[in-house]
C-alpha positions as CSV (number, residue, x, y, z in Angstrom):
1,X,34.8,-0.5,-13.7
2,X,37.8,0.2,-15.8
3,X,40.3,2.9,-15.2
4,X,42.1,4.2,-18.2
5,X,44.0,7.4,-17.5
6,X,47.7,7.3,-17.8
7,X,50.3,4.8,-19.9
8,X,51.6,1.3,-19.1
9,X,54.4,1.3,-16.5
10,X,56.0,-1.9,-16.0
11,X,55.8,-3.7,-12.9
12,X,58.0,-6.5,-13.1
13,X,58.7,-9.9,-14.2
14,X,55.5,-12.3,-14.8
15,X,58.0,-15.4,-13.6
16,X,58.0,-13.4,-10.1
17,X,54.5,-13.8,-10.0
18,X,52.7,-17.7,-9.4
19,X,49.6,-19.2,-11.2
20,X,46.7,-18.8,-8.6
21,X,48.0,-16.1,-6.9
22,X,48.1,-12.3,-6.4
23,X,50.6,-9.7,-5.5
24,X,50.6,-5.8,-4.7
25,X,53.0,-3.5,-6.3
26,X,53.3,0.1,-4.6
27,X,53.5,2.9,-7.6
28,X,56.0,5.3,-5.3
29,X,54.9,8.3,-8.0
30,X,51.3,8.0,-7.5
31,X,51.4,7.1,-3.9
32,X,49.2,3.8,-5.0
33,X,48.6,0.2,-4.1
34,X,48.0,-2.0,-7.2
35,X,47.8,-5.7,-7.5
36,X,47.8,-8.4,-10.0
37,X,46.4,-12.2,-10.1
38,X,47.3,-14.3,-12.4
39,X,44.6,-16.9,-13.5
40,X,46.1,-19.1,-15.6
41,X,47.0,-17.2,-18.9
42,X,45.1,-14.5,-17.6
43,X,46.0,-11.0,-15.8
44,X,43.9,-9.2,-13.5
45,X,44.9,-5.4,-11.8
46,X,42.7,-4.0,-8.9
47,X,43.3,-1.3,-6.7
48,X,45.2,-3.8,-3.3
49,X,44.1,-1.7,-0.6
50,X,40.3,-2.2,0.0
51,X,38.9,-0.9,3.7
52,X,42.5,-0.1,4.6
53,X,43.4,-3.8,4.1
54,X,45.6,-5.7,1.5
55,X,42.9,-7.3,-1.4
56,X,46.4,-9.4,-2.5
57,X,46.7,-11.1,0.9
58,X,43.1,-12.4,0.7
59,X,42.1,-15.7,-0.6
60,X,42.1,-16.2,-4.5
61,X,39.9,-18.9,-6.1
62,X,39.7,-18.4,-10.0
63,X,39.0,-14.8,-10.7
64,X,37.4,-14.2,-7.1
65,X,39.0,-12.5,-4.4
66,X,38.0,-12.7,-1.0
67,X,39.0,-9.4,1.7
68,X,40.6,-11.1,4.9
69,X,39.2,-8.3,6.8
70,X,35.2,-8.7,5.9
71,X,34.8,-11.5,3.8
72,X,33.5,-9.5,1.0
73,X,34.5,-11.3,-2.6
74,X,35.1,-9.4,-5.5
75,X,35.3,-10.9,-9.2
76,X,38.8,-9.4,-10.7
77,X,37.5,-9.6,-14.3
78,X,35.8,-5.9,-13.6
79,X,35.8,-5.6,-9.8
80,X,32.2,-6.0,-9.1
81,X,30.7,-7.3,-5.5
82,X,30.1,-10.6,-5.4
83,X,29.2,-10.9,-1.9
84,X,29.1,-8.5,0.7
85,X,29.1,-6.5,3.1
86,X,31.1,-4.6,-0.3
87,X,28.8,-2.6,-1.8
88,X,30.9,-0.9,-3.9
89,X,33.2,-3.0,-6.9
90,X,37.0,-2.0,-6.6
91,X,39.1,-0.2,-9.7
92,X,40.2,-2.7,-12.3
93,X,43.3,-1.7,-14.8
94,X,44.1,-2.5,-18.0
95,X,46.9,-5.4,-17.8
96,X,49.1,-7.3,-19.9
97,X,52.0,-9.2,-20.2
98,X,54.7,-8.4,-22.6
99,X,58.3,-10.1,-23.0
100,X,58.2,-12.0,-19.7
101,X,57.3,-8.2,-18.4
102,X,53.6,-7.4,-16.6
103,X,52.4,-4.2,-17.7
104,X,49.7,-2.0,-16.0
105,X,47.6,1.0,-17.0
106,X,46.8,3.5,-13.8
């Protein structure tokens, strides 16, 4: 599931942000928790917040991220379950990186 509603907003530096990892961003505007992995050259954004826990503290192996609070993994390239208890997939964003710079659609 792709959101597309509003324009990129930068986030940040990409150097701030390791190869295998993921971090959450807090959009003070929108009163919204989004993260990004990085994989690589690649970019994922997913909504961080998933059953009132952090998605961006879980455990990251490629583009599959596992909740520390159920064990459900998701697969960042469009959010869908990979294994539950998740039934549902989380929000994915449109992401890039530009000039050293992450950008993220919301």
């Amino acid at each position: 599931m792709n959101e597309e509603s509003g324009e990129f907003r930068n986030l940040g530096p990409l150097a701030d942000l390791p190869d295998q990892w993921a971090r959450a961003y807090y959009l003070e505007d929108l009163k919204h928790r989004v993260a990004v992995a990085r994989v690589g050259d690649r970019l994922f954004a997913f909504d961080d917040l998933y059953n009132e826990m952090p998605l961006s503290a879980g455990l990251l192996t490629g583009t599959i991220i596992m909740s520390q609070g159920d064990g459900s993994k998701f697969d960042l390239t469009d959010g869908h379950v990979v294994r539950g208890p998740a039934i549902e997939p989380i929000p994915t964003y449109d992401v890039h990186e530009e000039d050293g710079q992450i950008y993220v659609r919301i």
